[in-house]
BADO-859130 format. One record per residue (C-alpha): residue in one letter; chain; residue number from 0; x, y negated, z. Coordinates in pm, whole numbers, plus 50000, padded with zeros to 5 digits. Last residue first. Layout:
N
{'A' 'A' NUM {X Y Z}}
...
//
This chain:
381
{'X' 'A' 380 {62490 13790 24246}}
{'X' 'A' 379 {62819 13633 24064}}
{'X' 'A' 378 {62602 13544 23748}}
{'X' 'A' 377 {62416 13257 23905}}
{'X' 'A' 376 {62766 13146 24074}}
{'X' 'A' 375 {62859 13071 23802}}
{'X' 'A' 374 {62591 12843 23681}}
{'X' 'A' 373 {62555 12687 24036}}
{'X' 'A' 372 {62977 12623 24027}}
{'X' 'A' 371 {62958 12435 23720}}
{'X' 'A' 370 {62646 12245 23788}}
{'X' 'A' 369 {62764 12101 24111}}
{'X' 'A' 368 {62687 11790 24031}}
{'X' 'A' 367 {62487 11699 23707}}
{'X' 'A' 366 {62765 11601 23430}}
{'X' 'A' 365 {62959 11275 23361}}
{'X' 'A' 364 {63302 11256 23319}}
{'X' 'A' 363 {63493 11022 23469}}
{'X' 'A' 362 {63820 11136 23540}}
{'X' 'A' 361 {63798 11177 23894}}
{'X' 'A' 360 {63459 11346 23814}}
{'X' 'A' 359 {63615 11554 23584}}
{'X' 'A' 358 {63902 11670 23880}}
{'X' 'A' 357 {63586 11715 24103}}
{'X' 'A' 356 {63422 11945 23884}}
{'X' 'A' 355 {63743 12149 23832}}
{'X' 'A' 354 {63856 12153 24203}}
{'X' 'A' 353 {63455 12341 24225}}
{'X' 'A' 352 {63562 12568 23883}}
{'X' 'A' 351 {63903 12679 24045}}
{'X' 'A' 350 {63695 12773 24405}}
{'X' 'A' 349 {63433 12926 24239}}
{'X' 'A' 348 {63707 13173 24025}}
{'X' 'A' 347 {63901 13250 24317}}
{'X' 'A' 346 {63551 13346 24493}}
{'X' 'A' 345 {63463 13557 24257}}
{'X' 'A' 344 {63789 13755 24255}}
{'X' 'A' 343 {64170 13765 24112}}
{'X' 'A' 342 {64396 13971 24094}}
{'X' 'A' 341 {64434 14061 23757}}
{'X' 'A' 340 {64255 13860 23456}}
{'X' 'A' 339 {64077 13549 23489}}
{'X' 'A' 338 {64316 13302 23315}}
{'X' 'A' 337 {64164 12946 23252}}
{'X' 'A' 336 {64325 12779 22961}}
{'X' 'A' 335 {64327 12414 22850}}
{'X' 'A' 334 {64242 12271 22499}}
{'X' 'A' 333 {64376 11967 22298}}
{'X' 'A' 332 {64736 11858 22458}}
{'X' 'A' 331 {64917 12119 22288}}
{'X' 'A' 330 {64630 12298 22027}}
{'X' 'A' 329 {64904 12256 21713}}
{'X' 'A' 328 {65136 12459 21872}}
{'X' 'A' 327 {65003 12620 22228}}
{'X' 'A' 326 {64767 12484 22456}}
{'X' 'A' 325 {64797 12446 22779}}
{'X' 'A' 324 {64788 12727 23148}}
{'X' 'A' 323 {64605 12599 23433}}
{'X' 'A' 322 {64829 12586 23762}}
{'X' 'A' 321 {64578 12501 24076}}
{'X' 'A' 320 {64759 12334 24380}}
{'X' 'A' 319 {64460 12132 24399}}
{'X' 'A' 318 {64599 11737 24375}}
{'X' 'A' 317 {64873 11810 24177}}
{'X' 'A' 316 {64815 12097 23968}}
{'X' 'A' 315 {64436 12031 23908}}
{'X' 'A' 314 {64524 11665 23839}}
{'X' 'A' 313 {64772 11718 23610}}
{'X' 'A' 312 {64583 11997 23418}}
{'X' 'A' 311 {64319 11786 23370}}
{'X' 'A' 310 {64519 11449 23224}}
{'X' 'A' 309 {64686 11726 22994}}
{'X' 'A' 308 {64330 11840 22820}}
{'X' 'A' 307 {64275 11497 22748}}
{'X' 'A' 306 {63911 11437 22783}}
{'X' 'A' 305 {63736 11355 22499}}
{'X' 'A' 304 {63738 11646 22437}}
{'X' 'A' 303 {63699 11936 22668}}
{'X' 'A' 302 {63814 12200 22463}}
{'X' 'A' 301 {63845 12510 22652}}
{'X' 'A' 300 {64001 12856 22642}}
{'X' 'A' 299 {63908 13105 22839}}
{'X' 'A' 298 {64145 13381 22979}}
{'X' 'A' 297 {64144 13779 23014}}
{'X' 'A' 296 {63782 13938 22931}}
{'X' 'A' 295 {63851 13757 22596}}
{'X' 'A' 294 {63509 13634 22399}}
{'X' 'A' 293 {63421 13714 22078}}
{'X' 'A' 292 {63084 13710 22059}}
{'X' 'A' 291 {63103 13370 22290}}
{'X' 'A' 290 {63232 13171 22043}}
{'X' 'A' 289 {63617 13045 22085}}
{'X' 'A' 288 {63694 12687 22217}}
{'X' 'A' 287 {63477 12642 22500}}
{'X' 'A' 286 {63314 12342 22497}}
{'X' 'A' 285 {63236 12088 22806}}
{'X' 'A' 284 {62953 11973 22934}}
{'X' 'A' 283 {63013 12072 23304}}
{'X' 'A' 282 {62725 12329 23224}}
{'X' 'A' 281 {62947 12485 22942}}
{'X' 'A' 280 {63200 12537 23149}}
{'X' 'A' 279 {63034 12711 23405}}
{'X' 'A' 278 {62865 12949 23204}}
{'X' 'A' 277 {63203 13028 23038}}
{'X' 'A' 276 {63376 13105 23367}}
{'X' 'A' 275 {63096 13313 23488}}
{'X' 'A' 274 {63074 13520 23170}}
{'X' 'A' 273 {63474 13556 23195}}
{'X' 'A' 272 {63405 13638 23546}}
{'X' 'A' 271 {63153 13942 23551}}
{'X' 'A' 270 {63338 14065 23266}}
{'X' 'A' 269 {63689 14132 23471}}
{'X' 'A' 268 {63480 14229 23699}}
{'X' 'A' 267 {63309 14460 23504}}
{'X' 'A' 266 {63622 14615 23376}}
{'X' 'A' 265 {63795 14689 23680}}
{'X' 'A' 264 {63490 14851 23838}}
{'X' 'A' 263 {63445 15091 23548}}
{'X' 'A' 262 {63792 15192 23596}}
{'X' 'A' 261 {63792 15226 23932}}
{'X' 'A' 260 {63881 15018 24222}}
{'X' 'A' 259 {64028 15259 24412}}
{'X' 'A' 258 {64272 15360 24083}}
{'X' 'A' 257 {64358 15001 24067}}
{'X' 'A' 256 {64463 14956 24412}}
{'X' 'A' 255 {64703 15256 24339}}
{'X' 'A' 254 {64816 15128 24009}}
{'X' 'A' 253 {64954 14796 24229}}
{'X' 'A' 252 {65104 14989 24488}}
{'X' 'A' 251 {65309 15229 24220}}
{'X' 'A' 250 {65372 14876 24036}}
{'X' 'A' 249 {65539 14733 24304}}
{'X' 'A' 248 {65740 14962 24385}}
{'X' 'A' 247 {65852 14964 24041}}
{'X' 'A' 246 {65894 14587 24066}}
{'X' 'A' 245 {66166 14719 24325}}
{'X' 'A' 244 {66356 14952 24127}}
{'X' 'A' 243 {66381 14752 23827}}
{'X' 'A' 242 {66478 15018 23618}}
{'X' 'A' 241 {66873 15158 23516}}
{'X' 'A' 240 {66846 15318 23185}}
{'X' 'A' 239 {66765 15671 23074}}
{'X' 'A' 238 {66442 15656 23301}}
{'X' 'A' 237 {66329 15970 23523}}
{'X' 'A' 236 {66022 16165 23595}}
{'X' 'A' 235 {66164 16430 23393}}
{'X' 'A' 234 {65951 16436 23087}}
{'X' 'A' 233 {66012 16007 23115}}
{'X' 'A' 232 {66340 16081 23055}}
{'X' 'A' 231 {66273 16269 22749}}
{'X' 'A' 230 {66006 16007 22621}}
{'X' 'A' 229 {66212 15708 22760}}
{'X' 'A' 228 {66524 15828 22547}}
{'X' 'A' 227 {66305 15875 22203}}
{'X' 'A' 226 {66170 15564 22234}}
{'X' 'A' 225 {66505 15374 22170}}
{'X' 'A' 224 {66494 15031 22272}}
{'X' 'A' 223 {66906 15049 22430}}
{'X' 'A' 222 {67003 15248 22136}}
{'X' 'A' 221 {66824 15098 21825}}
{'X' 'A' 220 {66896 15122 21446}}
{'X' 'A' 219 {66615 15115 21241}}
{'X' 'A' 218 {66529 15421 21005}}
{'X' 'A' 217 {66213 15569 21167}}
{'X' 'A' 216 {66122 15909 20999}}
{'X' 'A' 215 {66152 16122 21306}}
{'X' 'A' 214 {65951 15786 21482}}
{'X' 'A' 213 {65678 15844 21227}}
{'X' 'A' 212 {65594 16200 21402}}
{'X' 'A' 211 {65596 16031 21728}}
{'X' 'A' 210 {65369 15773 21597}}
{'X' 'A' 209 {65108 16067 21473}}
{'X' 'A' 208 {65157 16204 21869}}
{'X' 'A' 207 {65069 15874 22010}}
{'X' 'A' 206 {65272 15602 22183}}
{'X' 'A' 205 {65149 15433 22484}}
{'X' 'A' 204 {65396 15121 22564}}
{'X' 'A' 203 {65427 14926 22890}}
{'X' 'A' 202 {65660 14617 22959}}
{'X' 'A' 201 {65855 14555 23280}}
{'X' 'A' 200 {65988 14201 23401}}
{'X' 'A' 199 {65688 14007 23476}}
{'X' 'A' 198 {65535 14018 23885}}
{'X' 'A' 197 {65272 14271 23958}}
{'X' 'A' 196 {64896 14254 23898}}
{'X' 'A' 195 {64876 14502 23637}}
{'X' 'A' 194 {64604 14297 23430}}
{'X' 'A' 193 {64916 14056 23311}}
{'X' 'A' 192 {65271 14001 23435}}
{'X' 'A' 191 {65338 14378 23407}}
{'X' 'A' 190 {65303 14370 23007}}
{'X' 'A' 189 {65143 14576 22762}}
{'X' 'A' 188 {65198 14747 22380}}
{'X' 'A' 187 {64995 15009 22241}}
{'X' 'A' 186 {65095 15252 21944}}
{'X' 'A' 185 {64872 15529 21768}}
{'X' 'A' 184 {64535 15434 21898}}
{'X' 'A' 183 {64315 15712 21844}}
{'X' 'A' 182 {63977 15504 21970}}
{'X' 'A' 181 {63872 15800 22195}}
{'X' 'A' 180 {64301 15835 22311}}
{'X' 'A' 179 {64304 15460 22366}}
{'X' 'A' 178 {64016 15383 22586}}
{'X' 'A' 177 {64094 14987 22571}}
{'X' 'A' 176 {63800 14874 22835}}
{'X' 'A' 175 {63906 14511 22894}}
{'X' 'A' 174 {64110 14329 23166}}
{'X' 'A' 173 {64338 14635 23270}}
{'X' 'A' 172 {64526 14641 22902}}
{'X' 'A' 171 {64336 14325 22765}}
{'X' 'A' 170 {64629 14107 22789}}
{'X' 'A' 169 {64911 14301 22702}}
{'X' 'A' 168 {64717 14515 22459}}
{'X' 'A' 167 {64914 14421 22127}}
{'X' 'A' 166 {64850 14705 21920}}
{'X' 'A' 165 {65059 14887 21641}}
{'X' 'A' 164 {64771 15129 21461}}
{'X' 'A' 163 {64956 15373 21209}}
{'X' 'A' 162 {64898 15360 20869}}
{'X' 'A' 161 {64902 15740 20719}}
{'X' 'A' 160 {64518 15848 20759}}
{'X' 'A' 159 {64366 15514 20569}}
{'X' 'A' 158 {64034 15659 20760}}
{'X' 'A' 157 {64224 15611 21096}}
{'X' 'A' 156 {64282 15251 21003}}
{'X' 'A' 155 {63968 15169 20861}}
{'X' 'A' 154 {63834 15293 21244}}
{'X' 'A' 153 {64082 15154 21447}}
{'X' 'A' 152 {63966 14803 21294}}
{'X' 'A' 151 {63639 14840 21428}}
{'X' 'A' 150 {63790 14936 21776}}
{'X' 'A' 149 {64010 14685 21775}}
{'X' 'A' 148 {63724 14392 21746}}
{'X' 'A' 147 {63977 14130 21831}}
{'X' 'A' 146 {63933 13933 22147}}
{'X' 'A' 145 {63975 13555 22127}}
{'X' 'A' 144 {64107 13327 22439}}
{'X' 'A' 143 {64285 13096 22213}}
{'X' 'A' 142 {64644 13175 22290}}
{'X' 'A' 141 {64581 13455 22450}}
{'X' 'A' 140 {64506 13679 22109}}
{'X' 'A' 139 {64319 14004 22304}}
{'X' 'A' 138 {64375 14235 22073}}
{'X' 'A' 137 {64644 14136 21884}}
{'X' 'A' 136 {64667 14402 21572}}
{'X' 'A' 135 {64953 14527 21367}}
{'X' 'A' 134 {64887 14805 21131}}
{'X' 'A' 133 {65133 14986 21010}}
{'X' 'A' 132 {65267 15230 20674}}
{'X' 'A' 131 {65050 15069 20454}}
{'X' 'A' 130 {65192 15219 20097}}
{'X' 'A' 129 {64928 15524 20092}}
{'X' 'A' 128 {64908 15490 19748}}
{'X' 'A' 127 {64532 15458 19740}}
{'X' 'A' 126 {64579 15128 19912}}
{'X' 'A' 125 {64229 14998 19794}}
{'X' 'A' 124 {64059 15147 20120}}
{'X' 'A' 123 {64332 15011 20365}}
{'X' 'A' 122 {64318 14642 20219}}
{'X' 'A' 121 {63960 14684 20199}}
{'X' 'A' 120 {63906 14756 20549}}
{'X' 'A' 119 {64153 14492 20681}}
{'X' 'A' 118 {63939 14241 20547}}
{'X' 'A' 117 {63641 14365 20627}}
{'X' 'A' 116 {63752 14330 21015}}
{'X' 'A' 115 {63782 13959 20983}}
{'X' 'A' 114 {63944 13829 21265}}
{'X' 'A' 113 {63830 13659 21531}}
{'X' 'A' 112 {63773 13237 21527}}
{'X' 'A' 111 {63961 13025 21800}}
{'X' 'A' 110 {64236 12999 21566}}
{'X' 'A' 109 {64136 13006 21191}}
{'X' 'A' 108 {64167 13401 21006}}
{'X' 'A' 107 {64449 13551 20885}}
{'X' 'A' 106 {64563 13859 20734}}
{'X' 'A' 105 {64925 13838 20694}}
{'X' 'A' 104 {65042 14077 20502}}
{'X' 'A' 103 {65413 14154 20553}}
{'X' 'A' 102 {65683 14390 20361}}
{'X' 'A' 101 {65904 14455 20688}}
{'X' 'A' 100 {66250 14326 20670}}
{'X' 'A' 99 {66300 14335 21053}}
{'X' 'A' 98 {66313 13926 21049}}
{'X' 'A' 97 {65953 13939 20839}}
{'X' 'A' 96 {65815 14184 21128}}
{'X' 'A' 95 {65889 13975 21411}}
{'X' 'A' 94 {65711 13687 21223}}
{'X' 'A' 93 {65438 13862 21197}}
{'X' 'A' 92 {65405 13966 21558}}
{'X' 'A' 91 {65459 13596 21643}}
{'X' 'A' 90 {65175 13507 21430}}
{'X' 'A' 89 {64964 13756 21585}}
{'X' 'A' 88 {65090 13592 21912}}
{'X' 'A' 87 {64996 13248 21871}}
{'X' 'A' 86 {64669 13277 21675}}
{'X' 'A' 85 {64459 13409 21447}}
{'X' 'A' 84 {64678 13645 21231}}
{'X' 'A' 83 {64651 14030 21204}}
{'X' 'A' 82 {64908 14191 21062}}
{'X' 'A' 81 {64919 14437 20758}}
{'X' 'A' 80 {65237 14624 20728}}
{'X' 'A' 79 {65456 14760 20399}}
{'X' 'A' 78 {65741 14913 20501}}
{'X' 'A' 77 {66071 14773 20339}}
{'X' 'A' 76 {66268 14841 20652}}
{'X' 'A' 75 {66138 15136 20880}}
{'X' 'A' 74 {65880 15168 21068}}
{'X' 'A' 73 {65813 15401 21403}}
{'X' 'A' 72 {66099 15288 21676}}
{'X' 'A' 71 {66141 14913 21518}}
{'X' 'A' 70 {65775 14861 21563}}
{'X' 'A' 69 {65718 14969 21856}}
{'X' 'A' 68 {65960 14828 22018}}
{'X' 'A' 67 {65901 14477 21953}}
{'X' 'A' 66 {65598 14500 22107}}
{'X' 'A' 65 {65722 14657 22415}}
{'X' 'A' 64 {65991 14344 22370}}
{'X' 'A' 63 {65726 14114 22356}}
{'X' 'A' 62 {65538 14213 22645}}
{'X' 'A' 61 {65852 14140 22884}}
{'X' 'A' 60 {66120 14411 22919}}
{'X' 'A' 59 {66271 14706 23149}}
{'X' 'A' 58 {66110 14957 22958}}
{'X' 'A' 57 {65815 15187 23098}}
{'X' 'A' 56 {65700 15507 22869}}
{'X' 'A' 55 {65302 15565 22856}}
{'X' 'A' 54 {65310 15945 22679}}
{'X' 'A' 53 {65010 16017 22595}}
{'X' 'A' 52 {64700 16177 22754}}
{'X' 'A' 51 {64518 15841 22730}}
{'X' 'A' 50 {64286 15653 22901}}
{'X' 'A' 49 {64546 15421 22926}}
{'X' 'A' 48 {64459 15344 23251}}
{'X' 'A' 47 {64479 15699 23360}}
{'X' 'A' 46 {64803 15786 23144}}
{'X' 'A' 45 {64992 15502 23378}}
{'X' 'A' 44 {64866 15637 23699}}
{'X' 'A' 43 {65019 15999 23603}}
{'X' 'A' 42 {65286 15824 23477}}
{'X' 'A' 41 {65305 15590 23855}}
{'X' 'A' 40 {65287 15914 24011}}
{'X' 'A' 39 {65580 16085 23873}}
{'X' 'A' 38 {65782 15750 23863}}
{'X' 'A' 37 {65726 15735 24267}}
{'X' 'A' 36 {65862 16124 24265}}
{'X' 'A' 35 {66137 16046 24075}}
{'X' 'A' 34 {66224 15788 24305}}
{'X' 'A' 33 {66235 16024 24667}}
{'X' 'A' 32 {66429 16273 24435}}
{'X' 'A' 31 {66718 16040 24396}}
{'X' 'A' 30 {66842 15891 24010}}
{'X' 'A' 29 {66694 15514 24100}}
{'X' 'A' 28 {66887 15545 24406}}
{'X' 'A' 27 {66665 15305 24683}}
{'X' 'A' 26 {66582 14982 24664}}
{'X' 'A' 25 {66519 14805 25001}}
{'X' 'A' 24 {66124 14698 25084}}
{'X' 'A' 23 {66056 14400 24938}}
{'X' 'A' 22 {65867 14463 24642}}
{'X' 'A' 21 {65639 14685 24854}}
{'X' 'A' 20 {65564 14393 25046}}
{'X' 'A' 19 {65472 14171 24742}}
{'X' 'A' 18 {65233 14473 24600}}
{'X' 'A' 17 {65051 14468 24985}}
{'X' 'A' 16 {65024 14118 24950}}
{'X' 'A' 15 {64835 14141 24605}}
{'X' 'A' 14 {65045 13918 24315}}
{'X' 'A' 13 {64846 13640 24138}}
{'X' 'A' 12 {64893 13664 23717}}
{'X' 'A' 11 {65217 13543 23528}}
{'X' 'A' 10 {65022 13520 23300}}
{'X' 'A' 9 {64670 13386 23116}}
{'X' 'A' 8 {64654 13118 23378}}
{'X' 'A' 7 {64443 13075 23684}}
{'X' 'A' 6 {64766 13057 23956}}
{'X' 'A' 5 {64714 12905 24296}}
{'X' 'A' 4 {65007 12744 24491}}
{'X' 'A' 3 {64910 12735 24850}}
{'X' 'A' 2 {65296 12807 25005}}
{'X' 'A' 1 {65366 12454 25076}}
{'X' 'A' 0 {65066 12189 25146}}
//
């Protein structure tokens, strides 16, 4: 059937109808008084999420380029960093790093397993030279459905007292409780496609008053990814670059459903269905792939050997109109990924586990019927 597609993957995310209509509306002058007054309230929106009283500056770019960002605006070549490694997008922000000539430290740790936060501690406490200028987390690592303890790390890093925190939020931003101005987060990265509910295309980034004073320092060359422009546009309720007018219509709409929901409400959804999704999967007999101390509020990853992950995802695409998102690297073809992050609901995540149980029965898996969707369903009271 056209038009039923149904997205559970880590992002793009599902799009509210009242988000899609905004998007279609015309555009209007992106220097007029009408806009400036939609960027007003989508900063004020912006600094809510956050939990911040920061600047949270809007560039026309995916979750990498916020990323990329900050580090080019507060480094500068030859710094020293430590980043965290444990999956595809630590790895990623480590290689960023190596092509910006950036002294790296990869601190590592298996996928599917978080990272070690004594590790990072004793790196910061032995650097009496203050050499660590950055410290490049992944908080919620997508590619294995791992959360980092951030606020841990936060801790060693604010004790250091010259490394700043660089954070990849763009999947726990909205999904997960990130309160960054109580955990003095210097630098946190995000993505539209994600927890924000709106199509990809713009990329978030809260930037602290320590990373400010870094950025005076900073001696990369940018124009177009200059910081400094957003900040004193953004004091204007303006942009120094032409925005996506229309996804920004979007994402006023989108901020405003948030705000109803509440914070609080956002985040025990969003837990409320990770613990669902992992129940379920673990009463279908299969295994999900990282340990459920660790667990991302955003997307589960699963390893349902000796089924091929691929042969599931087939059938859940083309028989249920259900997208599930692969592994990456050396996991292609060995786990699949449920997203649960955005908007999405209980009964989104009962209807993707029932298609489930029938795709494993198609496949010939054995497992007591309906187990999936009684075990999540136990924890959707």
């Amino acid at each position: 059937m056209e038009d039923k597609h149904m997205l559970m993957i880590p992002g793009p995310t599902p799009v509210p109808e009242k988000v899609l209509l905004a998007m279609a509306k015309r555009p209007i002058g992106h220097r007029s008084g009408d806009f400036s007054k939609i960027i007003a309230e989508i900063n004020d929106n912006l600094k809510w999420l956050h939990q911040t009283k920061n600047e949270v500056l809007s560039l026309n770019v995916s979750g990498t380029g916020a990323m990329e960002a900050g580090i080019i605006n507060f480094l500068s070549p030859g710094d020293k960093v430590l980043v965290g490694v444990n999956g595809k997008f630590g790895d990623r922000w480590a290689q960023i790093c190596e092509v910006f000539g950036l002294n790296t430290v990869r601190i590592s740790a298996d996928w599917g397993q978080s990272l070690d936060t004594e590790e990072f501690r004793s790196h910061l406490e032995a650097d009496s030279n203050k050499e660590i200028k950055g410290v490049i987390i992944t908080h919620s690592e997508t590619s294995t459905g791992v959360l980092n303890d951030l606020k841990t790390i936060s801790t060693y890093i604010k004790a250091h007292g010259t490394a700043l925190s660089i954070v990849d939020a763009v999947t726990s931003l909205g999904a997960y409780d990130v309160p960054v101005d109580g955990w003095e987060l210097d630098v946190v990265a995000s993505g539209s496609q994600k927890g924000y509910m709106i199509p990809p295309g713009l990329g978030f980034i809260s930037v602290s008053d320590k990373a400010w004073q870094a950025y005076e320092n900073c001696q990369f060359p940018r124009f177009y990814m200059d910081l400094g422009k957003y900040k004193k546009a953004n004091q204007k309720s303006s942009t120094p670059f032409t925005p996506p007018v229309n996804l920004m219509y979007g994402l006023q709409v989108a901020l405003q459903m948030m705000h109803r929901e509440g914070l609080e409400g956002i985040f025990s959804r969003h837990s409320r269905l990770t613990a669902a999704t992992r129940a379920a999967v673990k009463a279908l007999g299969l295994k999900t792939f990282a340990p459920d101390d660790c667990a991302s509020t955003a997307v589960t990853a699963v390893d349902p050997s000796p089924i091929g992950a691929e042969d599931i995802r087939k059938i859940m695409s083309s028989k249920y109109g259900i997208a599930l998102a692969g592994g990456q690297d050396h996991l292609k073809g060995k786990i699949f990924r449920v997203g649960h992050l955005g908007f999405v609901s209980d009964r989104d995540m009962l209807t993707g586990i029932a298609c489930l149980e029938s795709t494993l029965i198609e496949l010939g898996h054995n497992f007591s019927p309906q187990s999936g969707v009684k075990a999540a369903s136990a924890l959707m009271g």
